[in-house]
C-alpha positions as CSV (number, residue, x, y, z in Angstrom):
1,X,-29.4,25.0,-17.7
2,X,-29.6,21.2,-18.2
3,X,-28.1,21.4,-21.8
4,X,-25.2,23.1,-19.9
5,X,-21.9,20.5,-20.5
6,X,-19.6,22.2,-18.3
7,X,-20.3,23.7,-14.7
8,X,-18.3,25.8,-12.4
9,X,-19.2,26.3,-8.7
10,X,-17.9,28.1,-6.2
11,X,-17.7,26.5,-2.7
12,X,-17.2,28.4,0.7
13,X,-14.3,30.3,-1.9
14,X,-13.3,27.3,-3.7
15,X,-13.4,27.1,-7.3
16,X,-14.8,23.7,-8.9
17,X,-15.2,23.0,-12.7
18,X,-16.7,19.7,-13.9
19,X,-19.3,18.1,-15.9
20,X,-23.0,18.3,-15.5
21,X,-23.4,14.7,-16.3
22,X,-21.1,14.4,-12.7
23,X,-23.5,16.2,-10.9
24,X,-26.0,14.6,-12.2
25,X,-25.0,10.9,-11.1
26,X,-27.6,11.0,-8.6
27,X,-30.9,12.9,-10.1
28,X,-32.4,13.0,-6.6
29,X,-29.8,15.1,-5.1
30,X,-29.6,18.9,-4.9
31,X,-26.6,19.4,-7.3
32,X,-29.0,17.6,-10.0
33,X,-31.4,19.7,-9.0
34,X,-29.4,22.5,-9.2
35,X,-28.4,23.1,-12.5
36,X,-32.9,23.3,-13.4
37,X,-32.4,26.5,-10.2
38,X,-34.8,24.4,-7.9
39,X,-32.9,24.9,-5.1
40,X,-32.5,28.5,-3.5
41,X,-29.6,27.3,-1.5
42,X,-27.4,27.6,-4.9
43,X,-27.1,31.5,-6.3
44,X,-26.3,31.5,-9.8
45,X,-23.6,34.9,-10.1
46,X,-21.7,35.9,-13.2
47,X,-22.8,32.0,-14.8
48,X,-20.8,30.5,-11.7
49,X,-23.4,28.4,-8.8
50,X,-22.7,29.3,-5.4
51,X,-23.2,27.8,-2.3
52,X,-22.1,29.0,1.1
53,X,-20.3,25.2,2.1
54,X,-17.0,24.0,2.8
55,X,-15.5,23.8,-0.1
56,X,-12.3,22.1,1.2
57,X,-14.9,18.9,2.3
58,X,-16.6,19.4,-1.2
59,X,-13.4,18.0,-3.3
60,X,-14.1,14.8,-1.8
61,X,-17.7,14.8,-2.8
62,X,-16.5,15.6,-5.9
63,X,-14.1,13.0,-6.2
64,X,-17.1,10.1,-5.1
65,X,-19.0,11.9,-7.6
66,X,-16.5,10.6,-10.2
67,X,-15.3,7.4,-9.2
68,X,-18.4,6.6,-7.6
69,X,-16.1,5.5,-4.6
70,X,-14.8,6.7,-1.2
71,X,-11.5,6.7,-0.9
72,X,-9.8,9.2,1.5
73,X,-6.4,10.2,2.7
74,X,-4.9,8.3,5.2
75,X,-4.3,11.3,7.3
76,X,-8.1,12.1,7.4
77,X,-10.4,12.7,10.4
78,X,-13.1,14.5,9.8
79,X,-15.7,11.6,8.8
80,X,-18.6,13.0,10.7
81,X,-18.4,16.3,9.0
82,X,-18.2,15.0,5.3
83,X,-21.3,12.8,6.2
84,X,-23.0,15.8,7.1
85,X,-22.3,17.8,3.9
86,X,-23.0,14.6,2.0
87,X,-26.1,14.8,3.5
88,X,-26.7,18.5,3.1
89,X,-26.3,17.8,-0.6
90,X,-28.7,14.9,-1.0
91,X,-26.3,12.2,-1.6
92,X,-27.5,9.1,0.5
93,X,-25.7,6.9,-0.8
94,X,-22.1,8.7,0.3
95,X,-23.6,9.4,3.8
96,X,-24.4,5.2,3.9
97,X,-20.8,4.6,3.0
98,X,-19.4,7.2,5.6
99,X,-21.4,5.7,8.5
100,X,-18.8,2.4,7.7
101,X,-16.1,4.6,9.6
102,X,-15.0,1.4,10.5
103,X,-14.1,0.1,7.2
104,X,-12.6,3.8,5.8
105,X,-10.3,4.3,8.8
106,X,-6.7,3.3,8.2
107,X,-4.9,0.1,9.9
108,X,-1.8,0.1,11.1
109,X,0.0,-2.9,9.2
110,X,3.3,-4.7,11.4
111,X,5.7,-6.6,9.9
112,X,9.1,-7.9,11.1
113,X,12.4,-8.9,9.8
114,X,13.8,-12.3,11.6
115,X,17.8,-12.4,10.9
116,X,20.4,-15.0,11.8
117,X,23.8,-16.0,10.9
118,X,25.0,-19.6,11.3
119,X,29.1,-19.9,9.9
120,X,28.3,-19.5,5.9
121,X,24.4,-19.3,5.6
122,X,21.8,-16.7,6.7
123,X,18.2,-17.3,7.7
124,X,15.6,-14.7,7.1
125,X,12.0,-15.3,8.2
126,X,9.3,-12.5,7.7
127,X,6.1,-12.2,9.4
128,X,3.0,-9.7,9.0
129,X,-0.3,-8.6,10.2
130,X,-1.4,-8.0,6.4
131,X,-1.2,-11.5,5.0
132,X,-1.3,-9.6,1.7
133,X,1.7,-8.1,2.4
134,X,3.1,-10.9,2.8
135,X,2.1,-12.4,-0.3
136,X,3.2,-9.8,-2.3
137,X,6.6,-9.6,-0.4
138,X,7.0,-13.1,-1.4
139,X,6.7,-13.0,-4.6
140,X,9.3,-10.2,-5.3
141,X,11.6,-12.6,-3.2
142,X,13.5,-15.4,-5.4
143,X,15.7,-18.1,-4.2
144,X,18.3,-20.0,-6.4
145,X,20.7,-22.6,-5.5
146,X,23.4,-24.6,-7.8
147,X,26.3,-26.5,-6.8
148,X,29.7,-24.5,-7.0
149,X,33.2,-25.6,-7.6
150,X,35.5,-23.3,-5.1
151,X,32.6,-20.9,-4.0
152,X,33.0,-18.8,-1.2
153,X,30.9,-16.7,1.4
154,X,32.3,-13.5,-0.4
155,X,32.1,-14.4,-3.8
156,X,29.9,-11.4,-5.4
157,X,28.6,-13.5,-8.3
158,X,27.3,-16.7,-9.4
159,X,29.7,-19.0,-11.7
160,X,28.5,-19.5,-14.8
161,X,27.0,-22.8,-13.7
162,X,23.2,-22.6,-14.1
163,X,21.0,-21.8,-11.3
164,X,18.0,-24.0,-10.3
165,X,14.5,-21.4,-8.6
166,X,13.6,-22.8,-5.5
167,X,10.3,-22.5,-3.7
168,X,9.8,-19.8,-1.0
169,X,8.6,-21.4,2.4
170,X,5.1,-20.3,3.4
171,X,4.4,-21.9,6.6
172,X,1.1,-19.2,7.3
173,X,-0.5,-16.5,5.1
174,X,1.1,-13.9,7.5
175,X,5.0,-15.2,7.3
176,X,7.8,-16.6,4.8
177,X,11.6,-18.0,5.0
178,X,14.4,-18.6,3.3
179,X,18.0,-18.8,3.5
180,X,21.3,-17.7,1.2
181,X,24.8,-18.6,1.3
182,X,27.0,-21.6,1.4
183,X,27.4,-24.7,2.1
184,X,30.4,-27.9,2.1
185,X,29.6,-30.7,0.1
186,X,32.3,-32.3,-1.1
187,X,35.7,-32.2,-1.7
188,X,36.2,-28.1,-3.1
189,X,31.9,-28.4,-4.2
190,X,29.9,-26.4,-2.5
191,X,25.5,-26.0,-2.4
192,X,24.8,-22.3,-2.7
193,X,21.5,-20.5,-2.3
194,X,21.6,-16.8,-3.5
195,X,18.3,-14.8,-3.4
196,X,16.9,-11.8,-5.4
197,X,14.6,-9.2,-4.4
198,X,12.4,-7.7,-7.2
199,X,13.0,-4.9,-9.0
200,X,16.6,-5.8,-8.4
201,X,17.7,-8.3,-10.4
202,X,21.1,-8.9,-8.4
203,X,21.6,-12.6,-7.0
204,X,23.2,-11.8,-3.8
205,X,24.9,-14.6,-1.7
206,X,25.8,-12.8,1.4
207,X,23.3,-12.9,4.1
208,X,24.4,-9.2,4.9
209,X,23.5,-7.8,1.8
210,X,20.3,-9.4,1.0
211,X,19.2,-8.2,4.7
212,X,20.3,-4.4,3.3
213,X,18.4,-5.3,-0.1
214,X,15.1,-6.3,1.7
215,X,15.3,-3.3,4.3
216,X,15.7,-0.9,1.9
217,X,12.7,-2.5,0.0
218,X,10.6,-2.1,3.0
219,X,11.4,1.2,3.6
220,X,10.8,2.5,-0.2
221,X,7.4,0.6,0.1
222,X,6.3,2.9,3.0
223,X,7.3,0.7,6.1
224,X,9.0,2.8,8.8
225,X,11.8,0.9,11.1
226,X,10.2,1.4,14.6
227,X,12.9,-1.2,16.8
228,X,15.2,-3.7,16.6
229,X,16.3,-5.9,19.3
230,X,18.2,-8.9,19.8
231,X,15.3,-11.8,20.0
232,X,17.9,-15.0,21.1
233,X,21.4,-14.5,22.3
234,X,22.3,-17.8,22.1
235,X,21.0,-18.5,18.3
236,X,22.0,-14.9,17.2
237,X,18.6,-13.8,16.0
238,X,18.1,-10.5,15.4
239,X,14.7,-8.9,14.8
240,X,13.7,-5.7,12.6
241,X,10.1,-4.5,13.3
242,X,8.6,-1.8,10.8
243,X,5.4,-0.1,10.8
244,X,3.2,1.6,8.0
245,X,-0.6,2.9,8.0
246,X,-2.1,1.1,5.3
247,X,-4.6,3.0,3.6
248,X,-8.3,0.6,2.8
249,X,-9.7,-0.5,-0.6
250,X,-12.3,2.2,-1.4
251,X,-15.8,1.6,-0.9
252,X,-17.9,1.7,-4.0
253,X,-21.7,2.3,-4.3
């Protein structure tokens, strides 16, 4: 049975068909032993193994067979039972990652959306639990400014004037601002920042529209809009606070 390159077994009802070199990632476990029919627990019918477990449970094993990883849907509960047919099975190692429940278990990740309008300029500033969020958010955000002869808070596009990047502020890992729009300098010139939000590659100058652009970013990215609320009446800052369940790194033996 060991010269055997593909194996089907039959757990609980469900069909599995893999290598034997997969199940025999860990030669001390009873699916090694297994295919050499040392272990009564397996029946060998019609040249398919066997084995009275759940087989919905087993695709997981299967999967950390593989990848040599744990890495589980964010939906799932049922850590003390896989640990227990990871045990059943022989494979230690699993059962030592499962007992890091901790470190398996989904976070819910926060981030919110500051927003204010002063005459021709908006302010944005973005904050986070996941500072890695952050990050990344930050660097599909762009800023350009230029100075504009007879620019205007409406104008939908950039003259042809180049347009100089600008630096995203970071004040912590877990937040970033920036601004877009207008302002006077002299005589009909005016300073105008527009921004760009990766993968669209429009420069928007309206505050209005980048705040549409970036919540409609979030939301495609997984984050669900949970509130919003007014944060200061006086300064006009409205705040937009979304929610995900961010799904852990796998854990690798």
């Amino acid at each position: 049975m060991n010269n055997r390159e593909v194996v089907v077994l039959s757990v609980g009802g469900v069909r599995f068909v893999t290598r034997a070199s997969t199940l025999q990632q860990f030669p001390e476990s009873r699916l090694a032993r297994m295919l050499n029919e040392e272990d009564r627990e397996f029946k060998l019918m019609n040249g398919e193994f066997f084995v009275d477990r759940d087989g919905t449970l087993f695709s997981y094993i299967m999967d950390f067979l593989r990848t040599l990883q744990v890495s589980l849907p964010t939906d799932f509960s049922d850590y003390q039972r896989l640990r227990r047919e990871a045990e059943f099975y022989g494979l230690y190692p699993l059962a030592d990652l499962l007992s890091q429940e901790h470190l398996l278990r989904p976070r819910l990740e926060i981030l919110e959306v500051h927003f204010s309008l002063h005459e021709m300029q908006a302010f944005f500033r973005i904050f986070g639990s996941c500072s890695t969020t952050v990050g990344m958010l930050a660097e599909q955000i762009a800023v350009f400014t230029g100075q504009q002869s007879g620019q205007s808070w409406n104008s939908p596009f950039p003259s042809q004037k180049p347009l100089v990047p600008l630096p995203l502020e970071r004040p912590s890992h877990h937040d970033v601002a920036f601004h877009c729009g207008t302002d006077y300098s002299a005589g009909d010139q005016f300073v105008a920042r527009y921004v760009s939000i990766k993968p669209d590659n429009r420069k928007l100058i309206n505050g209005t529209n980048v705040l549409g652009l970036l919540l409609d970013t979030l939301l495609k990215d997984g984050f669900h809009l949970i509130s919003t609320r007014t944060v200061s009446s006086e300064e006009k800052v409205e705040c937009y606070s979304f929610e995900r369940m961010q799904r852990p790194a796998g854990l690798t033996v």
